[in-house]
ROTORMAR-552352 format. One record per residue: residue number from 1; y, x negated, z negated of N, C-alpha, C, O, CB in turn; residue in three letters. Coordinates in nm, 2 decimals, padded with zeros to 4 digits. Glycine has a CB too. Example, Ala and Ser with C-alpha at 12.3 -4.5 7.8 and 13.67 -1.06 7.14 Angstrom:
# ROTORMAR-552352
+-----+--------+--------+--------+--------+--------+--------+--------+--------+--------+--------+--------+--------+--------+--------+--------+-----+
!   n !   n_yy !   n_xx !   n_zz !  ca_yy !  ca_xx !  ca_zz !   c_yy !   c_xx !   c_zz !   o_yy !   o_xx !   o_zz !  cb_yy !  cb_xx !  cb_zz ! res !
+-----+--------+--------+--------+--------+--------+--------+--------+--------+--------+--------+--------+--------+--------+--------+--------+-----+
!   1 ! -00.57 ! -01.32 ! -00.78 ! -00.45 ! -01.23 ! -00.78 ! -00.33 ! -01.32 ! -00.78 ! -00.33 ! -01.42 ! -00.85 ! -00.45 ! -01.13 ! -00.90 ! ALA !
!   2 ! -00.22 ! -01.28 ! -00.71 ! -00.11 ! -01.37 ! -00.71 !  00.00 ! -01.29 ! -00.79 !  00.11 ! -01.34 ! -00.80 ! -00.06 ! -01.41 ! -00.57 ! SER !
+-----+--------+--------+--------+--------+--------+--------+--------+--------+--------+--------+--------+--------+--------+--------+--------+-----+
This chain:
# ROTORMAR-552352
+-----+--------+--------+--------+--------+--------+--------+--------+--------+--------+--------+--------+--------+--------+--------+--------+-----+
!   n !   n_yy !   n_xx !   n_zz !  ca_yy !  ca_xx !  ca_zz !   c_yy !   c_xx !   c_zz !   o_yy !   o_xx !   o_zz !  cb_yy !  cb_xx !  cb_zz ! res !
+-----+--------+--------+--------+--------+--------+--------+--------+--------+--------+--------+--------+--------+--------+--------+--------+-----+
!   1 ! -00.12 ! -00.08 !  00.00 !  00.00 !  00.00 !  00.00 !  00.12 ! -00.09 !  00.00 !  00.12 ! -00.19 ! -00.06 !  00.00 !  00.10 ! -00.12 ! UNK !
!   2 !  00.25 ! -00.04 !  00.08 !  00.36 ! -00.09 !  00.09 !  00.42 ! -00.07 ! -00.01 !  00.43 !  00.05 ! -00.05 !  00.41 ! -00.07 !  00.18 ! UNK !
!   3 !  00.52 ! -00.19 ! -00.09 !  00.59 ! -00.12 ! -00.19 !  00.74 ! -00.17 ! -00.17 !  00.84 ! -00.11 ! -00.22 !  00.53 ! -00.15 ! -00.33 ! UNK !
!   4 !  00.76 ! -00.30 ! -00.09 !  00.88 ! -00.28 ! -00.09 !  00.91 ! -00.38 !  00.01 !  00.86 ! -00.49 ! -00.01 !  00.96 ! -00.29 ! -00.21 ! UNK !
!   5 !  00.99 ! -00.35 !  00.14 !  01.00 ! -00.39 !  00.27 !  01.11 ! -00.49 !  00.28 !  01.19 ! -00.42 !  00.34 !  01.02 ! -00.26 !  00.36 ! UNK !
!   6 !  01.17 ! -00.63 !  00.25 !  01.26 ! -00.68 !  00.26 !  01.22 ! -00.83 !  00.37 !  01.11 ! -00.88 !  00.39 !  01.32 ! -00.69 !  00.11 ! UNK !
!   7 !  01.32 ! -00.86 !  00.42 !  01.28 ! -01.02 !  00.51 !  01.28 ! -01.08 !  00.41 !  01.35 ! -01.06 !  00.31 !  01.39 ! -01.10 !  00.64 ! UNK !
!   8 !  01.15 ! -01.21 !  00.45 !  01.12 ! -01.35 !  00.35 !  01.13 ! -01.42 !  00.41 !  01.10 ! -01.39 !  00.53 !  01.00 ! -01.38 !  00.28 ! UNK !
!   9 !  01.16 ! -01.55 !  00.39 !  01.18 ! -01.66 !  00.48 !  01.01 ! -01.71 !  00.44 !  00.94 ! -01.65 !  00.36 !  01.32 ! -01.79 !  00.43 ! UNK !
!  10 !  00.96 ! -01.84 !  00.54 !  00.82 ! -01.91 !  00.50 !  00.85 ! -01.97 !  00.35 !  00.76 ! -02.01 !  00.28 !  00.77 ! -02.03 !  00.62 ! UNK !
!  11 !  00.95 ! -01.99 !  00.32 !  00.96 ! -02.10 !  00.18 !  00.92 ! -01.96 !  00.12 !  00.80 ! -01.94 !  00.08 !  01.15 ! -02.21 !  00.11 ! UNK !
!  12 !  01.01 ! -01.87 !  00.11 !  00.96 ! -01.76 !  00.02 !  00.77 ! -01.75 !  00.02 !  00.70 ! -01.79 ! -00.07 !  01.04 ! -01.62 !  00.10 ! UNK !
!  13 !  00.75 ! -01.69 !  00.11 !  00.62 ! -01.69 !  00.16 !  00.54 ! -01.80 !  00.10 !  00.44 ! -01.77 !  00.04 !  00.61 ! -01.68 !  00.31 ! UNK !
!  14 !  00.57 ! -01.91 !  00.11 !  00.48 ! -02.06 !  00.05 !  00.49 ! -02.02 ! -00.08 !  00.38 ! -01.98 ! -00.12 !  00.55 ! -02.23 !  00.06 ! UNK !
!  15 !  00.60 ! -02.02 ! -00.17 !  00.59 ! -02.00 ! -00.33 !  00.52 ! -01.90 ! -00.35 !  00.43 ! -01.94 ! -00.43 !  00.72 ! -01.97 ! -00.40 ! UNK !
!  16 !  00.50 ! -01.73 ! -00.31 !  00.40 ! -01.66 ! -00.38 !  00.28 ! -01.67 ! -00.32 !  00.19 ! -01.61 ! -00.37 !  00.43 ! -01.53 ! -00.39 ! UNK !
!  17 !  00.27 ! -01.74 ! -00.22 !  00.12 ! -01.79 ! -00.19 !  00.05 ! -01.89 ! -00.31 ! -00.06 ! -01.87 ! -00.37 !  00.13 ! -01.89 ! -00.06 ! UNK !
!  18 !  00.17 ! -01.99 ! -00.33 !  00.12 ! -02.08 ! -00.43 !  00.13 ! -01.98 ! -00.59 !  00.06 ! -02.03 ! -00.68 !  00.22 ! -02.23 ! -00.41 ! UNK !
!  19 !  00.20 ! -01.86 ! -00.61 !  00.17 ! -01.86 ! -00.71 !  00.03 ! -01.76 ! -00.75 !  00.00 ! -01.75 ! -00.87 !  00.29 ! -01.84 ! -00.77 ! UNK !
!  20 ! -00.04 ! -01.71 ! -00.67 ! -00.11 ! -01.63 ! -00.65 ! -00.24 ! -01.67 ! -00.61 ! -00.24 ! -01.76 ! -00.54 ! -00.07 ! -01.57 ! -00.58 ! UNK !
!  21 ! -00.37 ! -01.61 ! -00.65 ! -00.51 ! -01.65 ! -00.65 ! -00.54 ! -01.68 ! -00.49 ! -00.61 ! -01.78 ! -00.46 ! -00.60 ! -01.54 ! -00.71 ! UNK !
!  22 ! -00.48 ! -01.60 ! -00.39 ! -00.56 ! -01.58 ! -00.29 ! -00.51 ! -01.71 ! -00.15 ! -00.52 ! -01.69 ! -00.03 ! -00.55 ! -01.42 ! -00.26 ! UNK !
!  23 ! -00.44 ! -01.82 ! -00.20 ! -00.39 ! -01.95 ! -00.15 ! -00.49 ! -02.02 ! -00.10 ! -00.46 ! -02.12 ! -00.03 ! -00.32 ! -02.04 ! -00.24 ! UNK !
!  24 ! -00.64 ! -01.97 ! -00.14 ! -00.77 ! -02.04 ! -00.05 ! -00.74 ! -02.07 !  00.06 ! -00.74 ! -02.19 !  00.10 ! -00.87 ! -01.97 ! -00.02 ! UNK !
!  25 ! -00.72 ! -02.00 !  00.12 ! -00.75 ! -02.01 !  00.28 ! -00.64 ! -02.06 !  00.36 ! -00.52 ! -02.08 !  00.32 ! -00.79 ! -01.89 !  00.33 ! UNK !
!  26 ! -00.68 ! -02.08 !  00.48 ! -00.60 ! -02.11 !  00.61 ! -00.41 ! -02.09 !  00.63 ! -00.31 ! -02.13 !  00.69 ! -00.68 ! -02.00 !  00.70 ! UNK !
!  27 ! -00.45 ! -02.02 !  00.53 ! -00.26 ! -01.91 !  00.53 ! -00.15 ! -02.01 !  00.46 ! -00.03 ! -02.01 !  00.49 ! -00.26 ! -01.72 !  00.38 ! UNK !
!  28 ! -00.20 ! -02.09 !  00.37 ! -00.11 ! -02.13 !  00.30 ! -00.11 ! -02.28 !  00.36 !  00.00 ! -02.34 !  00.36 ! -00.15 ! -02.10 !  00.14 ! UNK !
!  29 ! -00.20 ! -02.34 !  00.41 ! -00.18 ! -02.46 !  00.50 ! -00.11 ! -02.44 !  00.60 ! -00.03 ! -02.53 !  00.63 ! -00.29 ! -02.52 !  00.56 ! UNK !
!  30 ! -00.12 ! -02.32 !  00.70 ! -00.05 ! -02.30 !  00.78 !  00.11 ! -02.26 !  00.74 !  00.20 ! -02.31 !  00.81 ! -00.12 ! -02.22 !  00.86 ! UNK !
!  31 !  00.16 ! -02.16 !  00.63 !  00.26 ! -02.20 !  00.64 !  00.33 ! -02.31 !  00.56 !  00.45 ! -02.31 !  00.56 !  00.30 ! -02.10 !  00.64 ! UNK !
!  32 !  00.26 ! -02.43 !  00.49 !  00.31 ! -02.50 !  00.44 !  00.36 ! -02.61 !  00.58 !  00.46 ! -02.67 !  00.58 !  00.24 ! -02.54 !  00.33 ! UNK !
!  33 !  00.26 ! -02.61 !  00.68 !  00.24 ! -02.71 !  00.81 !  00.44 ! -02.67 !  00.89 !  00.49 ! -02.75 !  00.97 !  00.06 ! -02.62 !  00.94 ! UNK !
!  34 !  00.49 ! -02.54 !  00.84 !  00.61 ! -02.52 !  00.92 !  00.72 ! -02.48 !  00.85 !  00.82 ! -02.43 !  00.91 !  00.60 ! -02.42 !  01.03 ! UNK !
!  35 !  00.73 ! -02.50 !  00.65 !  00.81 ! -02.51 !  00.61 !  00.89 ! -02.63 !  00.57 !  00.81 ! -02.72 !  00.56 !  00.79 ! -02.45 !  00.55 ! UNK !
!  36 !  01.02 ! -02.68 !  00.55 !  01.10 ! -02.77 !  00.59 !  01.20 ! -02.79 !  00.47 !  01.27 ! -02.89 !  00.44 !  01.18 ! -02.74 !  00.74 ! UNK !
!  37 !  01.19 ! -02.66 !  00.38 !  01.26 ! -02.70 !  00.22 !  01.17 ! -02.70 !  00.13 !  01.06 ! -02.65 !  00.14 !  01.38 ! -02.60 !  00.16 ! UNK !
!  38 !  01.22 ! -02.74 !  00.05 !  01.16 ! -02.69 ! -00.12 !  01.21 ! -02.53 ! -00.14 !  01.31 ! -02.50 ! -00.08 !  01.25 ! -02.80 ! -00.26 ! UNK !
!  39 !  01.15 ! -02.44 ! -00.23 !  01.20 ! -02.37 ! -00.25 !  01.35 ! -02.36 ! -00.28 !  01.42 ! -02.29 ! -00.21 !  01.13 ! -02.34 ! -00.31 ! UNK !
!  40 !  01.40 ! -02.47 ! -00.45 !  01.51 ! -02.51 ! -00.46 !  01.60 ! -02.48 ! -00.37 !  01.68 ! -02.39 ! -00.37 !  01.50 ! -02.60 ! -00.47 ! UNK !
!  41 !  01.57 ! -02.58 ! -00.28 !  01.68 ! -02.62 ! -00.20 !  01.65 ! -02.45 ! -00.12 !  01.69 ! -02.36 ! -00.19 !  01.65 ! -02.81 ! -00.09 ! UNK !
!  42 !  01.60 ! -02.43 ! -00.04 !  01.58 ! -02.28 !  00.01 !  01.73 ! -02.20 ! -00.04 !  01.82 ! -02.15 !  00.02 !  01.42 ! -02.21 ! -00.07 ! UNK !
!  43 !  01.70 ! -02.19 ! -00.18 !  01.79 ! -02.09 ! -00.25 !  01.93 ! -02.15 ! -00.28 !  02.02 ! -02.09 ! -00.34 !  01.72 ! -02.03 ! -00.39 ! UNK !
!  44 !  01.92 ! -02.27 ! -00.24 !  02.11 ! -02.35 ! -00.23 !  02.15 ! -02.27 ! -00.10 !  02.25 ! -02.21 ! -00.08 !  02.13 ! -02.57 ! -00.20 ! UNK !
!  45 !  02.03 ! -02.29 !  00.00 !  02.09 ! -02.32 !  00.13 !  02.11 ! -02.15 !  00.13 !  02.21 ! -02.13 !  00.20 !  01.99 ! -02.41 !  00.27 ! UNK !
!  46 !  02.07 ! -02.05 !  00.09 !  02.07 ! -01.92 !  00.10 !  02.22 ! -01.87 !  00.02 !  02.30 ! -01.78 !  00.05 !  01.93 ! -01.85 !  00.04 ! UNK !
!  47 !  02.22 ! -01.96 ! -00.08 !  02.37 ! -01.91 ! -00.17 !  02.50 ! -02.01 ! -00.06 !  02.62 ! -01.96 ! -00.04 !  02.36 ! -02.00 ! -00.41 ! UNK !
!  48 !  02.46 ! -02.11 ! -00.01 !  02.56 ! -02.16 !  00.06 !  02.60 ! -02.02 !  00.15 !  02.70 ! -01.94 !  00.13 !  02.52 ! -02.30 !  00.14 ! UNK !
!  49 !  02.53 ! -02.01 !  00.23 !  02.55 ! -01.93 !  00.40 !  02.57 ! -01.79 !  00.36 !  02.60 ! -01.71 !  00.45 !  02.40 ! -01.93 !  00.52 ! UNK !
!  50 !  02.55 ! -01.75 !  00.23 !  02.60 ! -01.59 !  00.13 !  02.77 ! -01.68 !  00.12 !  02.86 ! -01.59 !  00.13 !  02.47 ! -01.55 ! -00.09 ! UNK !
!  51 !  02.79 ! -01.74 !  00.11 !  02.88 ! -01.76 !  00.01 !  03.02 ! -01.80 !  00.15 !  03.14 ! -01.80 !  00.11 !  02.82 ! -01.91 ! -00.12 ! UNK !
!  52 !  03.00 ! -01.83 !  00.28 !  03.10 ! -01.83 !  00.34 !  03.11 ! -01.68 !  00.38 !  03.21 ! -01.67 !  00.45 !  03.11 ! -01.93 !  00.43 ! UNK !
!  53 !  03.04 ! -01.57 !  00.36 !  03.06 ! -01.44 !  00.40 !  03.14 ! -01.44 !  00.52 !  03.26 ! -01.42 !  00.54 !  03.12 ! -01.37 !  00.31 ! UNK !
!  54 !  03.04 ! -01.46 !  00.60 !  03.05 ! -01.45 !  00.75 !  02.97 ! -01.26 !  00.77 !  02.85 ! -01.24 !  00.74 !  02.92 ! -01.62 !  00.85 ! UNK !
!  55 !  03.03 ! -01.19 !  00.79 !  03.00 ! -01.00 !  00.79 !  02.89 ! -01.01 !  00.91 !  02.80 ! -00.92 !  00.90 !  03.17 ! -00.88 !  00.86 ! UNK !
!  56 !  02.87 ! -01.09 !  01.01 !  02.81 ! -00.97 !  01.12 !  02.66 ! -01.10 !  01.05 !  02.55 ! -01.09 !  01.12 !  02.90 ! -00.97 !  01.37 ! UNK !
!  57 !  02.65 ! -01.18 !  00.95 !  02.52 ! -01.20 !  00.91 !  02.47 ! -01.13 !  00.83 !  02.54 ! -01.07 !  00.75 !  02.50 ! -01.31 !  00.86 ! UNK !
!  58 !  02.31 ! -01.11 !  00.87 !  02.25 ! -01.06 !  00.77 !  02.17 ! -01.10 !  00.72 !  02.19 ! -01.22 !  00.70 !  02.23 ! -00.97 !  00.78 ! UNK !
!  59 !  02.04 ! -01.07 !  00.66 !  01.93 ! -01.12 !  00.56 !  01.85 ! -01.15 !  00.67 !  01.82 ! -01.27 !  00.64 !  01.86 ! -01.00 !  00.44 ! UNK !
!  60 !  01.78 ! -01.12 !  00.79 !  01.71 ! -01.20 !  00.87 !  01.74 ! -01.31 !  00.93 !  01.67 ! -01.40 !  00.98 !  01.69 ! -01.14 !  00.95 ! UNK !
!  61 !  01.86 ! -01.31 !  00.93 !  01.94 ! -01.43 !  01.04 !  01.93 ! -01.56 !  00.93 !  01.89 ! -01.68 !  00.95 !  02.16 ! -01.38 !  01.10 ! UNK !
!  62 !  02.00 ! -01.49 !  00.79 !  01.98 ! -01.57 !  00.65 !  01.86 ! -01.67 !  00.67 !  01.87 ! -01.79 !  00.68 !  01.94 ! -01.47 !  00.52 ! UNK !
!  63 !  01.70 ! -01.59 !  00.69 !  01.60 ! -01.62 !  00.70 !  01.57 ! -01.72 !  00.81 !  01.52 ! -01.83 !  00.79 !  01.55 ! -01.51 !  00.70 ! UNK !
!  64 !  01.58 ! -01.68 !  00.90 !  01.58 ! -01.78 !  01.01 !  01.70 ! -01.90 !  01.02 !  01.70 ! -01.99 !  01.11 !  01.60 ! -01.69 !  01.14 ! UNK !
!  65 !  01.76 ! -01.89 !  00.96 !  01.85 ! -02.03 !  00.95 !  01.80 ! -02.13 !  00.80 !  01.84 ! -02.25 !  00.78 !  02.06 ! -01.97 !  00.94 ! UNK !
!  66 !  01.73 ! -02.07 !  00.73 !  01.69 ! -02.11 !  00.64 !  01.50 ! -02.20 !  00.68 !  01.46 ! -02.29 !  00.61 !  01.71 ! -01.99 !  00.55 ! UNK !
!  67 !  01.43 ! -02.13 !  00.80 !  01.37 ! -02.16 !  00.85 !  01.33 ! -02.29 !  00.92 !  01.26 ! -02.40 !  00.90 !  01.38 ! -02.10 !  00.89 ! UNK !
!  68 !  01.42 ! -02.20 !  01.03 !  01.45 ! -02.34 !  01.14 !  01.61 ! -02.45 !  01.15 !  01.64 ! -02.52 !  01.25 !  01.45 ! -02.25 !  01.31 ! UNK !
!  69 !  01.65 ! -02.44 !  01.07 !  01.71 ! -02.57 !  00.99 !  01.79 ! -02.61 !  01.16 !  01.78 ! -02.72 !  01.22 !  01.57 ! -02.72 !  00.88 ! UNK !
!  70 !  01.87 ! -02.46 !  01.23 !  01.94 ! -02.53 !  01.37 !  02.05 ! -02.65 !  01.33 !  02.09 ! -02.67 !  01.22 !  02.04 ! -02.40 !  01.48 ! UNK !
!  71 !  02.07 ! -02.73 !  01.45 !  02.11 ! -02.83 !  01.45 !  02.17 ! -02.87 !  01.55 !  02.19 ! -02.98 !  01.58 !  02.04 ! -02.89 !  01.43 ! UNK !
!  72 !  02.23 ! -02.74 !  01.61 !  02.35 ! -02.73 !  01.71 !  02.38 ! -02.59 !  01.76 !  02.30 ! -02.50 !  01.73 !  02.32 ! -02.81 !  01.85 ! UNK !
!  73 !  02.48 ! -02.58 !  01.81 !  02.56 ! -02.45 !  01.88 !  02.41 ! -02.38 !  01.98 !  02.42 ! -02.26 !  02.00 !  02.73 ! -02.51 !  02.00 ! UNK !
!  74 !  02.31 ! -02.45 !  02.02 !  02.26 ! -02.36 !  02.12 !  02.11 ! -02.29 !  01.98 !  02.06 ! -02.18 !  01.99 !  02.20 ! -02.46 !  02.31 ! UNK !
!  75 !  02.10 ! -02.34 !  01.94 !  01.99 ! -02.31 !  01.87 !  02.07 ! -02.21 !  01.73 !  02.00 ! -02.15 !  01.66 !  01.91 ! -02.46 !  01.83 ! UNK !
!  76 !  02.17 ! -02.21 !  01.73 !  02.23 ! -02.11 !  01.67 !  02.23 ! -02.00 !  01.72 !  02.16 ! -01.91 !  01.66 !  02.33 ! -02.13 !  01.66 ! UNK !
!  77 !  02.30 ! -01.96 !  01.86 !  02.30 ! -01.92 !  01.95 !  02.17 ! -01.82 !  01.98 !  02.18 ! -01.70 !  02.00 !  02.33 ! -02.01 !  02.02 ! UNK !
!  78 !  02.07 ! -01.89 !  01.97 !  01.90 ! -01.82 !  01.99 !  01.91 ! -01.75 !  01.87 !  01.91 ! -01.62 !  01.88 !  01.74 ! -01.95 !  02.00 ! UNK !
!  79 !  01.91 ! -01.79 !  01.75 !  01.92 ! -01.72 !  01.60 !  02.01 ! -01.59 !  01.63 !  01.95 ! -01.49 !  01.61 !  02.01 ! -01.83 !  01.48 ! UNK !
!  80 !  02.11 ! -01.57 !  01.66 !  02.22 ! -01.47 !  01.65 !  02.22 ! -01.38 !  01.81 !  02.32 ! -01.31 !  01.84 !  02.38 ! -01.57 !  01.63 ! UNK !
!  81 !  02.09 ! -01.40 !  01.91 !  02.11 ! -01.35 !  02.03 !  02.17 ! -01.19 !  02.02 !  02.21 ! -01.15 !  02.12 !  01.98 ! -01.36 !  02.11 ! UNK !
!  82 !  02.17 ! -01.11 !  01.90 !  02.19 ! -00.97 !  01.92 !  02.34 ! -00.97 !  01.85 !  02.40 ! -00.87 !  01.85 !  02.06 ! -00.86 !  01.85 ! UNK !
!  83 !  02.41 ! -01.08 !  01.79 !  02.52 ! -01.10 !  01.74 !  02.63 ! -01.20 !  01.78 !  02.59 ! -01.30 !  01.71 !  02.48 ! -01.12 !  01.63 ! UNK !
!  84 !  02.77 ! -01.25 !  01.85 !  02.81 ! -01.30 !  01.86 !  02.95 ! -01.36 !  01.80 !  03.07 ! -01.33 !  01.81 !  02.79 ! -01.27 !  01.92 ! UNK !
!  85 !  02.88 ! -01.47 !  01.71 !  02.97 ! -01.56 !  01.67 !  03.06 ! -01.63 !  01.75 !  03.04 ! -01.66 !  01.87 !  02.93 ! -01.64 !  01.61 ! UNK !
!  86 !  03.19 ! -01.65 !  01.65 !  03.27 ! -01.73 !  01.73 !  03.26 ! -01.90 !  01.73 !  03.15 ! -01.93 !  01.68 !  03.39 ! -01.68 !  01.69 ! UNK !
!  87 !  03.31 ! -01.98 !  01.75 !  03.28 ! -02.11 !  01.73 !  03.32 ! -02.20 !  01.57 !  03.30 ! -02.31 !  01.53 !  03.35 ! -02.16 !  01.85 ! UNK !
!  88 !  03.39 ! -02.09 !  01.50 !  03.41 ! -02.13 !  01.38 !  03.31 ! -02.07 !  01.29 !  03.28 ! -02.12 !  01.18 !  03.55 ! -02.10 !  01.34 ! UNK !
!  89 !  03.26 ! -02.00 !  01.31 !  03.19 ! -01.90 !  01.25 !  03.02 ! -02.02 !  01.23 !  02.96 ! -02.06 !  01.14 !  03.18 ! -01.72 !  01.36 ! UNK !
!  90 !  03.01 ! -02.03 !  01.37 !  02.90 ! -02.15 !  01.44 !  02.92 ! -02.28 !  01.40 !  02.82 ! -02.35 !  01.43 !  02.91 ! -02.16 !  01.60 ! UNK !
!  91 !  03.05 ! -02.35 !  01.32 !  03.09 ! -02.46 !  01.30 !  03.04 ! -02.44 !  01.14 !  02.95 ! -02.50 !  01.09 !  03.24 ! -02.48 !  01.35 ! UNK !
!  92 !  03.10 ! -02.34 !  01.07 !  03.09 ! -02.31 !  00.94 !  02.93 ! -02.34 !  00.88 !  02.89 ! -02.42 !  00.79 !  03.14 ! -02.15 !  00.93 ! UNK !
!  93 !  02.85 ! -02.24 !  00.96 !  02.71 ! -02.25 !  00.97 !  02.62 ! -02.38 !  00.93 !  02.54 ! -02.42 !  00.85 !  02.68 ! -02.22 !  01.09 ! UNK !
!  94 !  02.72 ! -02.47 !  01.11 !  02.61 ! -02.62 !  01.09 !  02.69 ! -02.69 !  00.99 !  02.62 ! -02.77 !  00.92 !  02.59 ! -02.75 !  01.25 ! UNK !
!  95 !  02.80 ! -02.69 !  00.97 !  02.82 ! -02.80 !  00.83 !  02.76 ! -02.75 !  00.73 !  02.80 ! -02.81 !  00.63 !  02.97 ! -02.84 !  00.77 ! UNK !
!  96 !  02.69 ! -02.65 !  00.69 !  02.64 ! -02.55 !  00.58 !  02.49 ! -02.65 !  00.60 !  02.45 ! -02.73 !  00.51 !  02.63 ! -02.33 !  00.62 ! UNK !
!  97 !  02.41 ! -02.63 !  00.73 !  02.27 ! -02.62 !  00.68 !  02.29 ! -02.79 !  00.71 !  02.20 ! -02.86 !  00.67 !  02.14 ! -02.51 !  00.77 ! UNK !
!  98 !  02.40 ! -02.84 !  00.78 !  02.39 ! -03.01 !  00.83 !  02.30 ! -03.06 !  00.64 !  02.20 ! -03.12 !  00.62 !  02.63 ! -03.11 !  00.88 ! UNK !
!  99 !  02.37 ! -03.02 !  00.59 !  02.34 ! -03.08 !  00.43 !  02.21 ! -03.05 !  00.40 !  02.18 ! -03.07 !  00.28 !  02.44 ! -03.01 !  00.31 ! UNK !
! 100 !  02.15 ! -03.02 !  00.44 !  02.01 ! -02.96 !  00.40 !  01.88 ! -03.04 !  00.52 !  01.76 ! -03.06 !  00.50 !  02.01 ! -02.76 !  00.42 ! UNK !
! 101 !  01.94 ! -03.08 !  00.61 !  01.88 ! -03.17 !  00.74 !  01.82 ! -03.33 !  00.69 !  01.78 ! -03.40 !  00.77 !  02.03 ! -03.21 !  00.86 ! UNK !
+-----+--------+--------+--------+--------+--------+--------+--------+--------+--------+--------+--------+--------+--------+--------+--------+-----+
């Protein structure tokens, strides 16, 4: 049963894997094989990119920049295809996650 529907990034996903019995298997290698923070750091880099309150972000995009750790204007760009930032907005961003690289 579903109890409550919100986006998780993989760091998210790694921690209640790890805190949970069922980390046997395949699931938790694979997503440790494509996470890129510590949890920690995860929840800096999530309070940073909350904290320049940029409006047209939301909790998925959060998720995916917390992910895939972009590292220029076009890979931003892929992140935000249904949303258009401006270049300060896109500037704000990579000096945000540059620190976490």
């Amino acid at each position: 049963m579903i109890k409550n529907t919100e986006p998780i990034n993989l760091v998210e996903i790694q921690d209640i894997l790890d805190k949970t019995k069922e980390n046997e298997g395949e699931l938790l290698g694979f997503v440790k094989k494509f996470t890129k923070l510590k949890q920690t750091q995860s929840k800096d880099l999530r309070n940073k990119i909350e904290a320049l309150d940029l409006i047209k972000i939301d909790e998925k995009h959060i998720n995916k920049l917390i992910e895939l750790l972009p590292k220029n204007k076009e890979d931003i760009n892929q992140i935000f295809s249904d949303v258009s930032l401006n270049e300060d907005e896109i500037q704000k961003l990579l000096d945000t996650i540059k620190e976490f690289n």
